[in-house]
N, C-alpha and C positions, 0 to 999 in steps of 0.2 A: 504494500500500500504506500502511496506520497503520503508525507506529513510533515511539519514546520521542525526542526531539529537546533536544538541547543548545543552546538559544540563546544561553545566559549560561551564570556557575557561580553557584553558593551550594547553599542547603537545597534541601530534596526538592522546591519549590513551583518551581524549576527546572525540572523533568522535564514538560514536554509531550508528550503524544501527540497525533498532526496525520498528514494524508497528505502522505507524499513521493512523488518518482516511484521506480519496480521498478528494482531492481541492475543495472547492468550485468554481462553475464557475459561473461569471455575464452576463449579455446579452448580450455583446461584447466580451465574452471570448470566447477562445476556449480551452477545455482539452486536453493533449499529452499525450500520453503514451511514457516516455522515452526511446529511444531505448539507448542512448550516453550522456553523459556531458564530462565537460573538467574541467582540474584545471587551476584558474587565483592565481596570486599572490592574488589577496585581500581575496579569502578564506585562506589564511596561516593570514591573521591581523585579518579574522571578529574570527577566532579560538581561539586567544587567546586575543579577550574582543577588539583589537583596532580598528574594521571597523566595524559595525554592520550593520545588513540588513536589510531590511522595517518591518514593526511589523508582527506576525503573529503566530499564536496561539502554532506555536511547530517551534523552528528555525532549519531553514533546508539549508542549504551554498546552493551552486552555482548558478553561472552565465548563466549558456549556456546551449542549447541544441540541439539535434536533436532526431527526433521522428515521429510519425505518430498521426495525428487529431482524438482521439476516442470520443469526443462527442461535443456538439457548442452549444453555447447561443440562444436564441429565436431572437437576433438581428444581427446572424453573418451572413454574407453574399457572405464572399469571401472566405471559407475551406468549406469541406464537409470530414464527417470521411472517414478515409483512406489515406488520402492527407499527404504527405509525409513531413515534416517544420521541420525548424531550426530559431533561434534566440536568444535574449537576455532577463533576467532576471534581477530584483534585487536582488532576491535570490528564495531557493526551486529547484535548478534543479539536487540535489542529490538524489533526489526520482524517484520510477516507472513513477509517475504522475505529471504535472505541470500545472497550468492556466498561460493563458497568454492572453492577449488584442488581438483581431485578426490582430491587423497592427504592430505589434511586432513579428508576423511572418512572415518568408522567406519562400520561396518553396526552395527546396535541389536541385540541379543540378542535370540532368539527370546523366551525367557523375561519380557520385560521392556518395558512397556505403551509406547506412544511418547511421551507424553506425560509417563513417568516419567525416562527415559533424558536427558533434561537435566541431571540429577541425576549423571552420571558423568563427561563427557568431561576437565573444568576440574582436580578434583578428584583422579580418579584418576592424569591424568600426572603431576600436581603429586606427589603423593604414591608413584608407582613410580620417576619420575624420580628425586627427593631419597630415596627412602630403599634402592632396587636399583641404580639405573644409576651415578647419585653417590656412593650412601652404599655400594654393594658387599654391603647387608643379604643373608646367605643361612642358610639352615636351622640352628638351632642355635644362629644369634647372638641380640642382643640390641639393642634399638632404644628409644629414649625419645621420645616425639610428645608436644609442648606441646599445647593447646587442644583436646583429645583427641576432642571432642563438635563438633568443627567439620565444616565440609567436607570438607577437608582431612585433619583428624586421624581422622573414621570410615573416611575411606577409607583411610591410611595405619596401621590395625589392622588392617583388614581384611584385606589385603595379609601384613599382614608372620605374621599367622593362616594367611592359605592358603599361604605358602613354608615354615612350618615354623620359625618366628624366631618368640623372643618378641618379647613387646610393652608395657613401661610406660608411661602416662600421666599428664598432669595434668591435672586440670579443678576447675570448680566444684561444692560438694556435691552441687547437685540435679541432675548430669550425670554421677555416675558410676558408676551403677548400669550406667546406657545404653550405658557407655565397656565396661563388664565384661562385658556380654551379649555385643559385638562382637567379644570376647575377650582384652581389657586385661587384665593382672595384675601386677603391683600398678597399680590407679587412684586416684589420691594429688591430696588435696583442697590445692591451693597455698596456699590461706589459712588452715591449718596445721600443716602439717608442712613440713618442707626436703625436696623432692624429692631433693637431693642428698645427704642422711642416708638416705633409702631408698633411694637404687639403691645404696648401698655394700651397704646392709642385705641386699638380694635378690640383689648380683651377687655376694656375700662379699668383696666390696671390689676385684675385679677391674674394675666398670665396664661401660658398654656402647659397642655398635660404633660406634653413629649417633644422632645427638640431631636431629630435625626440629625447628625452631625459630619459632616466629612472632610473638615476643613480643621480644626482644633487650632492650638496657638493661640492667636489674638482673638478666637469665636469666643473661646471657653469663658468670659468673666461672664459678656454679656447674653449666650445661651442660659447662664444659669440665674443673669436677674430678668431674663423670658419666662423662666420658670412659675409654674403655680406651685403655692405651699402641696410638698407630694411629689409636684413634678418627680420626671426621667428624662435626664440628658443621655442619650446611647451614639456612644462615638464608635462610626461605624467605618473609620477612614480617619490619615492624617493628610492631607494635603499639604499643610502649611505648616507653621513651626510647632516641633515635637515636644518641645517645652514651654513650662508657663508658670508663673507663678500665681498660684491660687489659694486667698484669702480663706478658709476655712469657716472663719467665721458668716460666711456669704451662704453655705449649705443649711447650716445648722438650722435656724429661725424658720424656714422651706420646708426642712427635713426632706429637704433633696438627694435624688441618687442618681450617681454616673456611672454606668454599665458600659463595660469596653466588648466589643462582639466579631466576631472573625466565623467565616461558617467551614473553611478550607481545613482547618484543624481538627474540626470534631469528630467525633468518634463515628463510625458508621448508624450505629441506632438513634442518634441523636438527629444526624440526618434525614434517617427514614423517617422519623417522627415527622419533623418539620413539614418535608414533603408531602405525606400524608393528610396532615392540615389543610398545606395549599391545595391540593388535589379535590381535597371535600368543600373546601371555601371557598376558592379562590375560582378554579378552573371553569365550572359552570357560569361565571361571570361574562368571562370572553364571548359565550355565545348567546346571552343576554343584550350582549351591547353594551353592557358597562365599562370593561377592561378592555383594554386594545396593546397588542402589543407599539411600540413608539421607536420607528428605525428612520435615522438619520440616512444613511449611507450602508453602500454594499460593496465589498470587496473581492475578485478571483483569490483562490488558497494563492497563485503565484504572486500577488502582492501584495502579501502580507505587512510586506519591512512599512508599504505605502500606506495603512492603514494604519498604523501604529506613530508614525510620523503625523497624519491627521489626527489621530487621539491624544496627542501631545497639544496641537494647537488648543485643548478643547473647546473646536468650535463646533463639534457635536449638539444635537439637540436628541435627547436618546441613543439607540443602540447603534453603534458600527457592525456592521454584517459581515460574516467571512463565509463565499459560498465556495464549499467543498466536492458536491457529487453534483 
C-alpha cells in the first residue's frame, strides 16, 4: 500500500509517500481501505520529532479516517466488508490501508458522502468530549470555544447548537461571519475586543459554564474571569505560550476547574466508550440536519507536505481533507 512515511522530523519536505507492506490485522481488528483522512494539529508536532505516535514498524501520521471494511478479524463481529466506517487512530491513517479495533469504529451517516466523513471523527469527540462529557454543557447553558472557525471549534458550535446551549466564540475577522452561520453568538474578533468584556456583557456578568480552550498562555487569566462560579476551563490544545502565571486566588471564590485532555493517549476502552456516546448522540444528528461535517479544503495523498504548509497559514475554516483511494 502508499502511505505518508516519517523517516526523519523537520519541515513538510519530510513527508514521503513510498509503498509499505498492508497492516496487520488482530482478531478484533478490522482493515479499511482508506477512502479520506484529515489533518489535526498534532501531525504538524509528531513531524517535527515533538508528539510521537504509538510504535510501529514504519511511522505513518494521522488520526482519522473514513473508509470502507475490506477484510475483519476471526473475532469481529459487528462490520462485515463493505461497511462503510469512520473513526479515530493513534496514528497510520495516511495510508490506502488502516487496522483499527472494531469498536473504534463508527458507521458514516447515511447522509454524508465517504469521502467527506473524515471530516468528523477527530473533531467531533474532541469537541463533545470537552464541552458534554467534561464540561457537563446542557440546554440552557453557556459555553465559550477559542479558534471558533477551526476543526474543533465548528464542531464544538455545532454541538452545543443542537443541545440547546449557547455558544460564544472567538476568531479572526475574516472567520466570523462562518462562526455565526454555524450559530455563534456573540462571534468576537480577539484582535479587538477583550473576549472577557463581552461575555460579562452577554452573560450580565454571570459568566459561562465551559471555556474550550486551545490557545493557553495569555487566554488562561481571562478564560477563567469568563468563568461562572463552577465553571470548566478544558485546555484542549496549546497554541500559544506554554507558561503563565496564574493567581490562585482567581479559582478559589468560582470554585473553578481546569481539566487538561488529550484523546491520543488513552487507553483503548476509554476510547471505545467515548465513541460509543458519539455514535448514540451525536451521529443521528448528521442526518437530521443539525450537524454537518465543515471542510475547508481537499488534498491528493501526493500533496500532503502542501497541505500541511496551508495548515500552518491557519487560514483554514474547518477540516483540510487528505483524499487517499
Amino acid at each position: 500500500m502508499r502511505a505518508v512515511v516519517l523517516d526523519e522530523y523537520g519541515g513538510p519536505e519530510v513527508l514521503t509517500v513510498r509503498d509499505v507492506p498492508d497492516p496487520l490485522i488482530g482478531p478484533e481488528d478490522i482493515e479499511v481501505t482508506v477512502a479520506a483522512t484529515a489533518l489535526n494539529r498534532a501531525d504538524l508536532l509528531q513531524r517535527r520529532g515533538l508528539y510521537p505516535g504509538p510504535p510501529m514498524d514504519h511511522e505513518i501520521p494521522g488520526m482519522e479516517f473514513a473508509g470502507t471494511v475490506s477484510a475483519t478479524g476471526r473475532a469481529v463481529t459487528r462490520w462485515s466488508v463493505g461497511d462503510r466506517v469512520m473513526g479515530i487512530v493513534g496514528g497510520g491513517a495516511y495510508a490506502e490501508k488502516l487496522a483499527v479495533h472494531e469498536r473504534q469504529a463508527m458507521p458514516v451517516p447515511a447522509s454524508v458522502a465517504l469521502g467527506d466523513a473524515a471530516a468528523i471523527p477527530e473533531v467531533f469527540l474532541t469537541a463533545f468530549d470537552a464541552l458534554v462529557v467534561q464540561g457537563g454543557l446542557t440546554s440552557g447553558r453557556w459555553a465559550l470555544v477559542h479558534a471558533g472557525a477551526s476543526g474543533v471549534g465548528t464542531a464544538a458550535i455545532q454541538i452545543a447548537d443542537a443541545i440547546g446551549a449557547r455558544v460564544a466564540v472567538t476568531a479572526s475577522a475574516g472567520k466570523l461571519d462562518r462562526c455565526r452561520e454555524l450559530g455563534a453568538d456573540p462571534a468576537i474578533d480577539y484582535a479587538t475586543r477583550s473576549f472577557a468584556d463581552v461575555i460579562a456583557e452577554v452573560t450580565g456578568g454571570r459568566g459561562v459554564d465551559v471555556v474550550i480552550d486551545v490557545v493557553g498562555g495569555e487566554y488562561t487569566l481571562d478564560n477563567i474571569r469568563s468563568l461562572r462560579t463552577g465553571g470548566r476551563l478544558i485546555q484542549v490544545g496549546v497554541m500559544g505560550n506554554q507558561t503563565v502565571e496564574l493567581p490562585l486566588g482567581m479559582l478559589l471564590p468560582k470554585r473553578a476547574s481546569i481539566i487538561g485532555t488529550v484523546l491520543r493517549a488513552r487507553p483503548l476502552e476509554e476510547k471505545v466508550a467515548l465513541t460509543q456516546r458519539v455514535e448514540q448522540e451525536l451521529l443521528p444528528l448528521f442526518d437530521r440536519g443539525s450537524l454537518r461535517p465543515v471542510i475547508d479544503s481537499r488534498y491528493p495523498l501526493d500533496d500532503i507536505a502542501a497541505a500541511q504548509v496551508y495548515m500552518e497559514t491557519n487560514a483554514n475554516v474547518g477540516k483540510i481533507l487528505v483524499d487517499v483511494g
